[in-house]
N, C-alpha and C positions, 0 to 999 in steps of 0.2 A: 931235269924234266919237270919237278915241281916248278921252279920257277917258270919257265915255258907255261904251265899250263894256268897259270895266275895270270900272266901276263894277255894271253886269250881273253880268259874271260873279262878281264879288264877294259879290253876294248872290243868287248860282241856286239854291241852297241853300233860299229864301224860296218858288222857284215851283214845287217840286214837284211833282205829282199826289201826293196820297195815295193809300196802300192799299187797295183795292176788299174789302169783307167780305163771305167765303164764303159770309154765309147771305142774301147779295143788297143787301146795305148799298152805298154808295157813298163811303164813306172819309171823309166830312166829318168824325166821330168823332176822327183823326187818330191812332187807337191802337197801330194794329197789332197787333189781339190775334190773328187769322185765322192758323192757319197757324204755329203755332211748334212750334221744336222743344224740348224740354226735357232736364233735368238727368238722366234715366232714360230719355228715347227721341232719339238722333241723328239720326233721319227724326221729320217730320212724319207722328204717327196721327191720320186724321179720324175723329168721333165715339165718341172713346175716353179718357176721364177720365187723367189723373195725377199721383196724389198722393204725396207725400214727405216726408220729413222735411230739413228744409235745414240742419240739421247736420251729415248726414253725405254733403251735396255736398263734394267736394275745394276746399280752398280756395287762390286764387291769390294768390301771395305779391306785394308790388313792384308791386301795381294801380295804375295813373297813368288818368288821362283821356286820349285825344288829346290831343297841341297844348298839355296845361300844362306850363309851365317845367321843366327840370329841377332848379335848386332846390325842387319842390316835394315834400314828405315824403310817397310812394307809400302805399297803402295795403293794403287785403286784400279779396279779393273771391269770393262765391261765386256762380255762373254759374248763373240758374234758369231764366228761356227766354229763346228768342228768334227771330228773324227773317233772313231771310235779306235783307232792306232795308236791317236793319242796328239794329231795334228789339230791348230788351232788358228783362230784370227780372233786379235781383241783389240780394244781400243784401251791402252794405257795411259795413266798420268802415276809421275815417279815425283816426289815433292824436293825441293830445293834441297833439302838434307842426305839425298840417296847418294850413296856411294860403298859402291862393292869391288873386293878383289880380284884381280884376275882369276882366268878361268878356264874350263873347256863347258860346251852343253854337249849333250849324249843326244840332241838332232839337230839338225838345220833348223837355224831361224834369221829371219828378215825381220830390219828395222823400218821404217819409214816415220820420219819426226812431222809430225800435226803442228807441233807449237815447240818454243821452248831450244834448248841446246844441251847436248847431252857428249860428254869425252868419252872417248874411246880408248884408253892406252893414248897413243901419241895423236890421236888422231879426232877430229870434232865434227859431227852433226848439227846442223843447226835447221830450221826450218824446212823443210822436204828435203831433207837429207835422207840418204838410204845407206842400207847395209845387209851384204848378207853373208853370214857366219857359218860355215860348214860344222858340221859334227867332229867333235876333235880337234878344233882350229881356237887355241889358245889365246882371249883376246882381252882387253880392260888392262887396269884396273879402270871400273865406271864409275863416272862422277855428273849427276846435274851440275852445268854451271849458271852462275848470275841468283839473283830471287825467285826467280818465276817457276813454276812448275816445269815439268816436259810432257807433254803427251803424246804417245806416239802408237804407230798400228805394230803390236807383238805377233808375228805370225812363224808357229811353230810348225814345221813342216813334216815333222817324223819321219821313217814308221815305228819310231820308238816315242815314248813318254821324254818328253824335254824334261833333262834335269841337268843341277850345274854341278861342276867338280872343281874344286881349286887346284890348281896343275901349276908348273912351274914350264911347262913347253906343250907343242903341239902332240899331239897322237902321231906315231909312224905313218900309220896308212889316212890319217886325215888327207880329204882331197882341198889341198890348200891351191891348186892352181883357180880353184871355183871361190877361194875366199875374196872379197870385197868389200874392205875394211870402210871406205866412208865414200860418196856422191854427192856432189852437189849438184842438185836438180838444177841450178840456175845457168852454172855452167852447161851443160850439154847440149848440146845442138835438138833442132827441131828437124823429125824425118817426116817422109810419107807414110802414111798409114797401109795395111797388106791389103785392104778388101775394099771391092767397090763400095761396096755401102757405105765408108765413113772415107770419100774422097773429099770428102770438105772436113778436111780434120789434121791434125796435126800428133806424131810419136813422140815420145824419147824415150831410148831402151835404159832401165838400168841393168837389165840381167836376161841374157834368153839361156834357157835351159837345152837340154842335150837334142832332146824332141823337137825344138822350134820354139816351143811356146813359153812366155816365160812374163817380166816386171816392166810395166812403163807406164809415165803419163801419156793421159790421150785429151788431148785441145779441141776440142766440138767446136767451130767456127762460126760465129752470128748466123742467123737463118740457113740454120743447116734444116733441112727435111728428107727423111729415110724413104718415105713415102709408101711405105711397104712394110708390113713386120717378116722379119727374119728367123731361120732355124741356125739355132748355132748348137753344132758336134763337138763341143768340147762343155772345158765348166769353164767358172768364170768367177770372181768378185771383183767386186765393181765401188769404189769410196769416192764421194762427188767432195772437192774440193773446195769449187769453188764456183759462180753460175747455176744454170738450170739445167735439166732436159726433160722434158716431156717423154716420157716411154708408156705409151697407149692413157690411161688417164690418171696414172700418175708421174707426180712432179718428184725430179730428183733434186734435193737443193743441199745446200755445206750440212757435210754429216750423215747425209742420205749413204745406205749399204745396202749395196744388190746380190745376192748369190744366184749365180744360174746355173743351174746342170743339163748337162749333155742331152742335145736333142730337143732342148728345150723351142717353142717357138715364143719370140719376144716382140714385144706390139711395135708397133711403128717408134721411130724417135723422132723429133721436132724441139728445135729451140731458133728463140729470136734475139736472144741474147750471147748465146753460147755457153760453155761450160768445162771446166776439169776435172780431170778425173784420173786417181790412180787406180790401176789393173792389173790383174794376174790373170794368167789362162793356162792351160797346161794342154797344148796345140798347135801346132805352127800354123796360124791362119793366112799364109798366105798360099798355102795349096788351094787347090779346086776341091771344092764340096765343105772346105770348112763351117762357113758361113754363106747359106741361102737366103735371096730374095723369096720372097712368099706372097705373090697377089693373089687375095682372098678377098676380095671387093673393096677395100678398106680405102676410102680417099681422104 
């Protein structure tokens, strides 16, 4: 019985409830995108966009994970939102020297590599590479490869505090069918996008969640024009890659970070160039009412 009841608590971590989503969601999603606070607002604003530049968030020096070794070469981090559960998105750089042993985290996290190339166990990231790690799901050992740094988007999803454990296997009740050990963005096909608004646009899913909504780039196509600002019923962040977009009268360019919550109305979008962009939503936007047109005079 003692053992049984050790063995629990070891992995309570696994029975959470998820976070319930403010625009009536039931958390199956597992994102926590509801409700965060950002790099420009230290309270949660509901239905109120914002955007940034993540360069000139303060960067934190000597970043470690929870729980890894302290042999392990710290990193740098910048702090873009997060949750008071304990869910996060940052912009990482891990230095040529980082390398850690396998492991489990105590919540879901998503990789997405900015620069650089980064081993996984058997497995490598390289440049818009993605990854996403279930709670429980035993993965590494990690290594930066080559000289160069990696930087990459850490986004811890909760509803527990991410922290690591060195394990020699997966957790019983780990949901490994959801694990996605590496992507390459390059490889994947190009879909259509779910909503009118961005029919001049281009998908590729890396991950949709249990609700619909879920990870992918999105391709804004040269003179694209939305013409109209839109209400969008869910949350949203938003990392510009690469290009421009105009969203009412600012310019989103490489490094630009948008967070939007639910219900939010978002100005027109316009580009004459086009642009990329990686996204998370936690909504399956291609139902009705996800995403509204909004004429409010605006040409």
């Amino acid at each position: 019985m003692g053992d049984k009841g050790r063995s629990f608590e070891a992995d309570s971590f696994l029975h959470v409830a998820p976070i319930k989503e403010d625009w009536g969601g039931d958390g199956r999603g597992r994102m926590s995108l509801s409700g965060r606070r950002t790099a420009i607002s230290k309270e949660y604003v509901p239905r109120e966009y914002q955007y940034f530049d993540t360069n000139a968030v303060p960067q934190e020096q000597g970043w470690r994970v929870n729980g890894m070794p302290e042999n392990v070469v710290p990193g740098r981090r910048r702090l873009l939102t997060w949750h008071d559960c304990g869910a996060s998105t940052s912009r990482v750089v891990l230095p040529p020297q980082f390398e850690a042993p396998a492991g489990i985290f105590t919540a879901d996290l998503e990789i997405f590599v900015l620069q650089g190339t980064i081993q996984l166990g058997e497995w490598q990231l390289g440049k818009h590479g993605y990854s996403f790690i279930p709670a429980g799901v035993r993965v590494g050992p990690w290594k930066v490869l080559g000289s160069e740094e990696a930087e990459i988007l850490w986004m811890e999803n909760g509803p527990v505090p991410l922290r690591y454990k060195e394990e020699e296997s997966d957790r019983p009740d780990a949901r490994m069918h959801d694990f996605i050990p590496a992507l390459d963005s390059k490889l994947l096909p190009w879909g259509k996008t779910d909503t009118i608004q961005f029919e001049v646009a281009k998908k590729k899913w890396f991950r949709k969640d249990n609700n619909g909504g879920g990870v992918w780039l999105l391709a804004i196509l040269p003179h694209y024009d939305g013409r109209y600002p839109e209400i969008q019923c869910y949350n949203e962040e938003g990392y510009c890659l690469a290009g421009y977009c105009d969203i009412g009268d600012y310019r989103f360019v490489k490094d630009y970070f948008g967070y939007v919550p639910s219900f939010t109305t978002s100005p027109r979008h316009l580009t004459d160039d086009g642009s990329l962009f990686f996204i998370r939503v936690d909504r399956d936007l291609s139902k009705t009412g996800t995403v509204l047109s909004y004429a409010n005079g605006e040409e």
